[in-house]
N, CA, C and O atoms as a GROMACS GRO file, in nm:
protein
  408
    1UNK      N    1   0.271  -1.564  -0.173
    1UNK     CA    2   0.227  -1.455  -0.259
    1UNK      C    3   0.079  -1.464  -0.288
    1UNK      O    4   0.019  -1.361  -0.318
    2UNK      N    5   0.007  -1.594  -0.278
    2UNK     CA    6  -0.092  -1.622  -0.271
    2UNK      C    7  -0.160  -1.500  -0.192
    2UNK      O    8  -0.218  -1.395  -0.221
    3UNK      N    9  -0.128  -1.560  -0.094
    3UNK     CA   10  -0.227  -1.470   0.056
    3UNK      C   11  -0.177  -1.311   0.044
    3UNK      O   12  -0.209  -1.237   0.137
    4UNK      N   13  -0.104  -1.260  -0.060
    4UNK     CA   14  -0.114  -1.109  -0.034
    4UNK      C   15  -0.184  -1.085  -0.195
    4UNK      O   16  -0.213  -0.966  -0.202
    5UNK      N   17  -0.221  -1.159  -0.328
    5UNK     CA   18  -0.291  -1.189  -0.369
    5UNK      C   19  -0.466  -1.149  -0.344
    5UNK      O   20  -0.542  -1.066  -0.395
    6UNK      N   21  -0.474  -1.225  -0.269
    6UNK     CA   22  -0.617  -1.217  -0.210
    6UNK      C   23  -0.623  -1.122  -0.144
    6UNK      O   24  -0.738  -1.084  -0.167
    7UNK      N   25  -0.579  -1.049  -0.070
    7UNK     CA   26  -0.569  -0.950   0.077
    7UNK      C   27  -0.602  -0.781  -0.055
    7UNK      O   28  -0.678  -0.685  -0.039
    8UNK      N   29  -0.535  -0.804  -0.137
    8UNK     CA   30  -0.562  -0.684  -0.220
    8UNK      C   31  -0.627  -0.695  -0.350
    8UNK      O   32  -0.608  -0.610  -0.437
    9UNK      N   33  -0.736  -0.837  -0.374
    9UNK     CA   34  -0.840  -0.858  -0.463
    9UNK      C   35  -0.934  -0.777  -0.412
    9UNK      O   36  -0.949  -0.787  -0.291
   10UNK      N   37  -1.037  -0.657  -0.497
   10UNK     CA   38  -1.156  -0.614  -0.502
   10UNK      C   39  -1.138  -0.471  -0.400
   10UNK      O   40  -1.231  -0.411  -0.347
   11UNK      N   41  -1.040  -0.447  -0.394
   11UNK     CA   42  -0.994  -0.305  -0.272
   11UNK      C   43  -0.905  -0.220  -0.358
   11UNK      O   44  -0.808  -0.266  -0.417
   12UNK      N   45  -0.938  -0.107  -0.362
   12UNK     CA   46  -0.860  -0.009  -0.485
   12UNK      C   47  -0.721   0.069  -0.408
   12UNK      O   48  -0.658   0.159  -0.463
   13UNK      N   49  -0.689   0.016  -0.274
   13UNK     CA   50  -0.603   0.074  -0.208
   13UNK      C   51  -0.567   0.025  -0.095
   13UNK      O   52  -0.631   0.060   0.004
   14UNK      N   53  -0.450  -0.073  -0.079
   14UNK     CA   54  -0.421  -0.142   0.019
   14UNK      C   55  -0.266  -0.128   0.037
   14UNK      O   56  -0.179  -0.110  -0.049
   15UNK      N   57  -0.257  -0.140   0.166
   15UNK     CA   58  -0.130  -0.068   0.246
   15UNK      C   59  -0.068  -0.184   0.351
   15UNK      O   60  -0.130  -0.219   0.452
   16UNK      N   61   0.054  -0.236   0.317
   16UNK     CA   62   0.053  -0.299   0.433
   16UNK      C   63   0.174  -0.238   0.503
   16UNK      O   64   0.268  -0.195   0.436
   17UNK      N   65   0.172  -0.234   0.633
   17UNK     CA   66   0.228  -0.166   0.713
   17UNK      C   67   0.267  -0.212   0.832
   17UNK      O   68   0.240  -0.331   0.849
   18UNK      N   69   0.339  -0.141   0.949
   18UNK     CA   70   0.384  -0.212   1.098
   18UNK      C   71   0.342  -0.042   1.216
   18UNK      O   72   0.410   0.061   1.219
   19UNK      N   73   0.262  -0.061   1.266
   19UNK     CA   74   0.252   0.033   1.345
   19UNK      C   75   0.340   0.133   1.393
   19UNK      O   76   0.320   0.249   1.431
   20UNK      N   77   0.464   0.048   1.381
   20UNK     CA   78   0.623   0.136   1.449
   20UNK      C   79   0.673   0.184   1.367
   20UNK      O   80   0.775   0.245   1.398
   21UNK      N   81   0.636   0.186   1.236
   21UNK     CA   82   0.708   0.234   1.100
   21UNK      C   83   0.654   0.374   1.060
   21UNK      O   84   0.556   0.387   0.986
   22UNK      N   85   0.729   0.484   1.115
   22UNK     CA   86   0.727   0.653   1.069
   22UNK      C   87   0.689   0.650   0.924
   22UNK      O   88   0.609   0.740   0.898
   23UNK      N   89   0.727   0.559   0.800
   23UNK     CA   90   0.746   0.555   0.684
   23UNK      C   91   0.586   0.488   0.655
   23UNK      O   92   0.499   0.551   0.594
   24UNK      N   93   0.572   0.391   0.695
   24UNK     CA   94   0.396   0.372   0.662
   24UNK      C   95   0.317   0.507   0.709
   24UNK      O   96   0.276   0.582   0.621
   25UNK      N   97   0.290   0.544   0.863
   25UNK     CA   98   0.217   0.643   0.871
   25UNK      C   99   0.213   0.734   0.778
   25UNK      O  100   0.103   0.771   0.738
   26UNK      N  101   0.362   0.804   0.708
   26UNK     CA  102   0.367   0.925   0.608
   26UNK      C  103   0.276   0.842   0.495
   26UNK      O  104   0.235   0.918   0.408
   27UNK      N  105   0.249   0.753   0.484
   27UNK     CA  106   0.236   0.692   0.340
   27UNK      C  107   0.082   0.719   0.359
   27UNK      O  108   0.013   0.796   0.293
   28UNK      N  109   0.040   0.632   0.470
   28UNK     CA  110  -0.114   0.606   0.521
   28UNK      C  111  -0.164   0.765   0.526
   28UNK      O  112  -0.281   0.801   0.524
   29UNK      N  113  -0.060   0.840   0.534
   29UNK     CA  114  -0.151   1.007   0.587
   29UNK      C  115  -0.148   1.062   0.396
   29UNK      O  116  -0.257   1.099   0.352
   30UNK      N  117  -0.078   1.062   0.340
   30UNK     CA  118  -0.067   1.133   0.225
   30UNK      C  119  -0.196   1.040   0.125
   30UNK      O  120  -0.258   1.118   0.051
   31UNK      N  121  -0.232   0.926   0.116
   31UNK     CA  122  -0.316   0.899   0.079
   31UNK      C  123  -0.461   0.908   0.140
   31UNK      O  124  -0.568   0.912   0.079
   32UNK      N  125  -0.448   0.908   0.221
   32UNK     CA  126  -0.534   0.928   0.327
   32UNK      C  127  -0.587   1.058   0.298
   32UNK      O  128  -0.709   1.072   0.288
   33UNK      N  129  -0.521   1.140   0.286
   33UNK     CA  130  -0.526   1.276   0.243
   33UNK      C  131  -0.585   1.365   0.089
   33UNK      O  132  -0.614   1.483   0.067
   34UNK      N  133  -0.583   1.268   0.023
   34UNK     CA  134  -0.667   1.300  -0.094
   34UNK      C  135  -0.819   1.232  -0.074
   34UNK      O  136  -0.893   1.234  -0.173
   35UNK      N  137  -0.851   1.192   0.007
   35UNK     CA  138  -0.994   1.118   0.028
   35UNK      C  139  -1.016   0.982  -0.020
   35UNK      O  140  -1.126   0.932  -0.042
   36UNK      N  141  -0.876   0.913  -0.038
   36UNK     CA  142  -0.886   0.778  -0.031
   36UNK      C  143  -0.920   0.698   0.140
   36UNK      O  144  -0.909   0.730   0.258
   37UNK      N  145  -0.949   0.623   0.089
   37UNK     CA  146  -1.009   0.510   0.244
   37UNK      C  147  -0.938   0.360   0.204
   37UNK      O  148  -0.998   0.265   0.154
   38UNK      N  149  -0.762   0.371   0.248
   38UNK     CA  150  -0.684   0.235   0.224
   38UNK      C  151  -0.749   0.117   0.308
   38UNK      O  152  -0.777   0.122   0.427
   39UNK      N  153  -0.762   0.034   0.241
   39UNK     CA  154  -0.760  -0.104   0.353
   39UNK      C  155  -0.576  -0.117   0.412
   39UNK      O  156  -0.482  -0.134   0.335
   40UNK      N  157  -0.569  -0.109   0.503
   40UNK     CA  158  -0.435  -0.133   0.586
   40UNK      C  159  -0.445  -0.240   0.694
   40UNK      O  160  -0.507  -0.262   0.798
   41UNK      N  161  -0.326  -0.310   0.592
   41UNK     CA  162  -0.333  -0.464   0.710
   41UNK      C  163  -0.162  -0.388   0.817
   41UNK      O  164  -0.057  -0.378   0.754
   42UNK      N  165  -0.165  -0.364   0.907
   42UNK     CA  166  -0.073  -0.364   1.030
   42UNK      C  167   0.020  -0.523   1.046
   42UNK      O  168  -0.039  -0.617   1.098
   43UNK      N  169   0.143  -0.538   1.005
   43UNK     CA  170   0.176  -0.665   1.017
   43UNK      C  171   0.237  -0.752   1.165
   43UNK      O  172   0.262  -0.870   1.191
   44UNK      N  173   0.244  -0.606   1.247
   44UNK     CA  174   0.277  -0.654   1.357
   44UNK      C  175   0.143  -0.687   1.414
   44UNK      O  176   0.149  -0.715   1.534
   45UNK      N  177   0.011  -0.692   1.355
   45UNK     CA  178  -0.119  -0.690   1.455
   45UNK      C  179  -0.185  -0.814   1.404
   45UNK      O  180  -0.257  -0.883   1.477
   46UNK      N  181  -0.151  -0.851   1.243
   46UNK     CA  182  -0.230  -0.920   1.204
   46UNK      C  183  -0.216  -1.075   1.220
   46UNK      O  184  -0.094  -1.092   1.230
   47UNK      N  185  -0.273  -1.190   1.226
   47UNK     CA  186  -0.227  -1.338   1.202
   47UNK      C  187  -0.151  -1.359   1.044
   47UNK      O  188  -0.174  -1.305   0.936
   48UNK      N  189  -0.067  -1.445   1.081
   48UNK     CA  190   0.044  -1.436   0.952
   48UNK      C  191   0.141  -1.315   0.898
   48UNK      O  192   0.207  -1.342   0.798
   49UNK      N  193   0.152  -1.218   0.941
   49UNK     CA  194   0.212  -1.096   0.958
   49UNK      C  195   0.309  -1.152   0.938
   49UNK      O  196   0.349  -1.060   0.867
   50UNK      N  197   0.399  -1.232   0.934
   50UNK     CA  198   0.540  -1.235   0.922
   50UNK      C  199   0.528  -1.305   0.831
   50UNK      O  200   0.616  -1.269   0.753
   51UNK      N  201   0.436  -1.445   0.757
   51UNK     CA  202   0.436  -1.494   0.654
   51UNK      C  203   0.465  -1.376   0.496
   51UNK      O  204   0.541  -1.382   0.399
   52UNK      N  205   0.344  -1.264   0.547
   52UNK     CA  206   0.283  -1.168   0.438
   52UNK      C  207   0.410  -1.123   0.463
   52UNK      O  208   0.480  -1.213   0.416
   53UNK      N  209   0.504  -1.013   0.521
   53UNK     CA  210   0.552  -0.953   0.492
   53UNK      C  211   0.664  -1.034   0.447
   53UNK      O  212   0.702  -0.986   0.340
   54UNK      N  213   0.737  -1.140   0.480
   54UNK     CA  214   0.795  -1.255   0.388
   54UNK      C  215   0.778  -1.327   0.197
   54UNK      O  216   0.862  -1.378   0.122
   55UNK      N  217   0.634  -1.296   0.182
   55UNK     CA  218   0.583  -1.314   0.078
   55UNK      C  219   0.650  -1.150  -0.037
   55UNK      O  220   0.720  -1.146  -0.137
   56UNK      N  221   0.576  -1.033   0.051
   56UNK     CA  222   0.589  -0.912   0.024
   56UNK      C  223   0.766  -0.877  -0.026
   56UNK      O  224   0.803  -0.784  -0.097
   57UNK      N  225   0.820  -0.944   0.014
   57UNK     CA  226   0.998  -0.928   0.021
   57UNK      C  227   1.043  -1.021  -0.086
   57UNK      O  228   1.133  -0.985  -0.162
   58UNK      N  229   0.974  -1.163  -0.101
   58UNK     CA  230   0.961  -1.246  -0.226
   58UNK      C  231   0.917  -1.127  -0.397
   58UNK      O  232   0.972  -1.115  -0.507
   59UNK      N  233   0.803  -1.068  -0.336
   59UNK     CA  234   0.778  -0.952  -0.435
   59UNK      C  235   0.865  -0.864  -0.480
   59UNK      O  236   0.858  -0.782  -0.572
   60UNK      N  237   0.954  -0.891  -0.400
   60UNK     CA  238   1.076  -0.764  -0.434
   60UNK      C  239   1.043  -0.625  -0.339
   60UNK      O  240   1.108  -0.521  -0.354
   61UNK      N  241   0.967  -0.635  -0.269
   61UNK     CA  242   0.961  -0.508  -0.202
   61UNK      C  243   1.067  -0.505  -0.058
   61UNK      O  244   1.058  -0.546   0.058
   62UNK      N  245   1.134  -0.458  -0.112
   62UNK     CA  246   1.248  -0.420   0.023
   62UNK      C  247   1.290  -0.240   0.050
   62UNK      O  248   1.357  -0.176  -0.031
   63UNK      N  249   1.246  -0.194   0.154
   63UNK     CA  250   1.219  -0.276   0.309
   63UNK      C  251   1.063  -0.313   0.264
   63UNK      O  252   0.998  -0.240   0.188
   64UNK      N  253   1.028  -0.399   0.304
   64UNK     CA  254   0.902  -0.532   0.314
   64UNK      C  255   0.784  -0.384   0.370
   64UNK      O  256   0.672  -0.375   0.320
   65UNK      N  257   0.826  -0.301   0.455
   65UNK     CA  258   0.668  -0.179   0.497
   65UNK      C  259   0.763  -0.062   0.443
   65UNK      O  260   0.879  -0.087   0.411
   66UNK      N  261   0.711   0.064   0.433
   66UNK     CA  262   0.531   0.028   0.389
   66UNK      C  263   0.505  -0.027   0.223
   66UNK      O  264   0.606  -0.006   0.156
   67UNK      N  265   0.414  -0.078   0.159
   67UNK     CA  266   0.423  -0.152   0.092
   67UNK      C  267   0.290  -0.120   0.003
   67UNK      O  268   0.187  -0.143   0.066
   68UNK      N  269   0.273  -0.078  -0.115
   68UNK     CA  270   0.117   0.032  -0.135
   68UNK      C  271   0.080  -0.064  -0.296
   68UNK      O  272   0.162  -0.067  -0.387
   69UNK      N  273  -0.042  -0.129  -0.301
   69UNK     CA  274  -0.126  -0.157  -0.402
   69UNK      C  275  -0.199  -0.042  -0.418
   69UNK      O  276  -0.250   0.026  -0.329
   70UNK      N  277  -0.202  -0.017  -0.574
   70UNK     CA  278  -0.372   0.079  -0.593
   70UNK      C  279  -0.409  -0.006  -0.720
   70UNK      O  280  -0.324  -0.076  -0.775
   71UNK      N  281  -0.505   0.001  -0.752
   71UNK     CA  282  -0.620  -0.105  -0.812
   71UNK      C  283  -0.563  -0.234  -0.880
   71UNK      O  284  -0.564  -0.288  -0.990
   72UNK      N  285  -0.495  -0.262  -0.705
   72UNK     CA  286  -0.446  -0.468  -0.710
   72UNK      C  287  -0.265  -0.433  -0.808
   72UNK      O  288  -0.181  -0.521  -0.827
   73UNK      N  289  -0.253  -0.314  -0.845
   73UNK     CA  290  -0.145  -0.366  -0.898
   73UNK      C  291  -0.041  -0.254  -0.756
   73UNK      O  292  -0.075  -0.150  -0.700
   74UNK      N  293   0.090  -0.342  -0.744
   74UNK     CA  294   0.195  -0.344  -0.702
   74UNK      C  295   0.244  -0.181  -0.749
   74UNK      O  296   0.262  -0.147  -0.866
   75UNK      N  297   0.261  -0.086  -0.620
   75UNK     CA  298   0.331   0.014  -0.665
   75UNK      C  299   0.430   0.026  -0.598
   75UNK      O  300   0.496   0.120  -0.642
   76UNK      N  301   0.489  -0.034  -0.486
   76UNK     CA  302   0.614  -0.071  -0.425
   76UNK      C  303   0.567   0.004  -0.264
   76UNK      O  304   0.458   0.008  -0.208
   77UNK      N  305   0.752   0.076  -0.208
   77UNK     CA  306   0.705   0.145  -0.114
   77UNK      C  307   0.748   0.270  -0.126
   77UNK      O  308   0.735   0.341  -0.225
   78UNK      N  309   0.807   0.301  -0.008
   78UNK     CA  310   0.755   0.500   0.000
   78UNK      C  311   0.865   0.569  -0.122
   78UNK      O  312   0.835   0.685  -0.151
   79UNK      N  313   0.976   0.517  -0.189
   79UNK     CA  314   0.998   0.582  -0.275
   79UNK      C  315   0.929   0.607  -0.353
   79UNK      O  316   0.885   0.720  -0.376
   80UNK      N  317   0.897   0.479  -0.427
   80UNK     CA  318   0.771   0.437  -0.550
   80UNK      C  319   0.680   0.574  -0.556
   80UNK      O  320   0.652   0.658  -0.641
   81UNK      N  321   0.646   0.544  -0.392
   81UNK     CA  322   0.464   0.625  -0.412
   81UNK      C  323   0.518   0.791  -0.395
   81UNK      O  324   0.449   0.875  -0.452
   82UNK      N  325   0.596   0.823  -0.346
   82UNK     CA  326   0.697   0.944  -0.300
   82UNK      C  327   0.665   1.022  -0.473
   82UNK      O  328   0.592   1.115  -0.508
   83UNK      N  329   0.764   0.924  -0.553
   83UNK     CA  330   0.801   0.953  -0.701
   83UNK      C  331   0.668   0.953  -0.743
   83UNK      O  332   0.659   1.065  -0.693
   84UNK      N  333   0.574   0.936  -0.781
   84UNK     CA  334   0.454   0.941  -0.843
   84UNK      C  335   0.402   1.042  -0.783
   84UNK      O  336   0.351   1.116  -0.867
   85UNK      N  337   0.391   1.076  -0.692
   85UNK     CA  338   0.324   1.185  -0.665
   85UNK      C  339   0.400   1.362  -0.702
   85UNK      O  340   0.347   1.451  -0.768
   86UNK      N  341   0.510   1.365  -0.644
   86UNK     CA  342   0.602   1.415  -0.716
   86UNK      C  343   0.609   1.439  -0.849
   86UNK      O  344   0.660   1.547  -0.880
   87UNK      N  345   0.558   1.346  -0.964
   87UNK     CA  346   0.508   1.351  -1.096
   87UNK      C  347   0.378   1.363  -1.110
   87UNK      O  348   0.332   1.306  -1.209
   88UNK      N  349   0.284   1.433  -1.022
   88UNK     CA  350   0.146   1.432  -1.042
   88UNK      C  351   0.064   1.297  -1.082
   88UNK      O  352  -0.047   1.304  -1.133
   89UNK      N  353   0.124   1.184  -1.057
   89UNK     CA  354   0.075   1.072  -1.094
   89UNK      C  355  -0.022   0.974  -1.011
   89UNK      O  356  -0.077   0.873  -1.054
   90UNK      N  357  -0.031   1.041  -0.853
   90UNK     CA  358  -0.072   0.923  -0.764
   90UNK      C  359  -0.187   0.962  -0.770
   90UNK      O  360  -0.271   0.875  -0.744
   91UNK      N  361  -0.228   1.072  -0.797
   91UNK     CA  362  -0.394   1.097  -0.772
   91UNK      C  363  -0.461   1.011  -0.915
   91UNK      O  364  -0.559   0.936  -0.917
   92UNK      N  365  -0.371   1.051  -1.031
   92UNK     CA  366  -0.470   0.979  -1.130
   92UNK      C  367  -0.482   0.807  -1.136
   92UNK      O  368  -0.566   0.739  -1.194
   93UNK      N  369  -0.378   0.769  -1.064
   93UNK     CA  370  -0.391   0.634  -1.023
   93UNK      C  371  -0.512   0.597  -0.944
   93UNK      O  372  -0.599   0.511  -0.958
   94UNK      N  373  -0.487   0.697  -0.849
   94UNK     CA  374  -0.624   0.687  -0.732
   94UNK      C  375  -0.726   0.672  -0.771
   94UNK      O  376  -0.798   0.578  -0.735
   95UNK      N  377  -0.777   0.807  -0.900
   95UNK     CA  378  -0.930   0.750  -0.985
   95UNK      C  379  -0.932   0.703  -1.063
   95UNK      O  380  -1.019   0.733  -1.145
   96UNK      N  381  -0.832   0.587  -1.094
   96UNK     CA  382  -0.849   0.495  -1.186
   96UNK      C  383  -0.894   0.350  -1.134
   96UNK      O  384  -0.941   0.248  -1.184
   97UNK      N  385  -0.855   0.397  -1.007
   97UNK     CA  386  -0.883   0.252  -0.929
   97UNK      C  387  -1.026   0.275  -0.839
   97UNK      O  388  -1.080   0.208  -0.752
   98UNK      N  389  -1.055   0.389  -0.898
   98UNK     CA  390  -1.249   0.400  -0.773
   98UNK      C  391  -1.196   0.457  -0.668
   98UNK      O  392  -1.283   0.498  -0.592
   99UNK      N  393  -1.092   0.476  -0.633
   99UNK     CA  394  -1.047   0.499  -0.483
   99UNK      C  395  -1.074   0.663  -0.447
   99UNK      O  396  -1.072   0.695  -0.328
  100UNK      N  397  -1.095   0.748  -0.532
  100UNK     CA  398  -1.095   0.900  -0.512
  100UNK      C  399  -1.241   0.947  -0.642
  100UNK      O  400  -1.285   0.880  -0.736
  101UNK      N  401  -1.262   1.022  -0.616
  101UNK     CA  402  -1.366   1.093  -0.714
  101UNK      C  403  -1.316   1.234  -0.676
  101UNK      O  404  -1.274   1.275  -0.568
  102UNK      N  405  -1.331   1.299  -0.801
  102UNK     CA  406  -1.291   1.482  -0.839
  102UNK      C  407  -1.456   1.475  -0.871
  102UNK      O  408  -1.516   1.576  -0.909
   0.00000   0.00000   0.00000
């Protein structure tokens, strides 16, 4: 938990994800889409990729992708971020974390 810790210190929007996963892309495009710029670690691409997404599942995030921080805190995966937006909530998260400007 350490190393996913650090991976989303000082980044207002981090995504971790698996290239083959339909469910990250929707995630990566809808944020993507308000003029955020996620850091996205790919776990099938990265070194330790199976540690992190092991750690990520320790977190309670199941399924382990896609998997969405906004400013370092834990917002789960695509239900989580699904439901917040749905409640008008993900954008004001977004500029709370620097990640978007209106």
């Amino acid at each position: 938990m350490e190393m996913v810790t650090r991976m989303v210190a000082d980044r207002p929007v981090v995504i971790f994800s698996r290239t083959t996963c339909c469910m990250s892309h929707t995630i990566k495009t809808l944020i993507s889409g308000f003029g955020a710029n996620p850091t996205v670690y790919e776990l099938d691409e990265v070194p330790y990729g199976g540690q992190i997404e092991r750690a990520l599942q320790q977190m309670g995030c199941k399924p382990s992708v896609p998997v969405v921080f906004i400013g370092q805190q834990l917002i789960g995966g695509p239900n989580q971020v699904m439901s917040l937006q749905v409640k008008n909530q993900l954008v004001p998260l977004l500029i709370r974390a620097g990640a978007i400007w209106l």
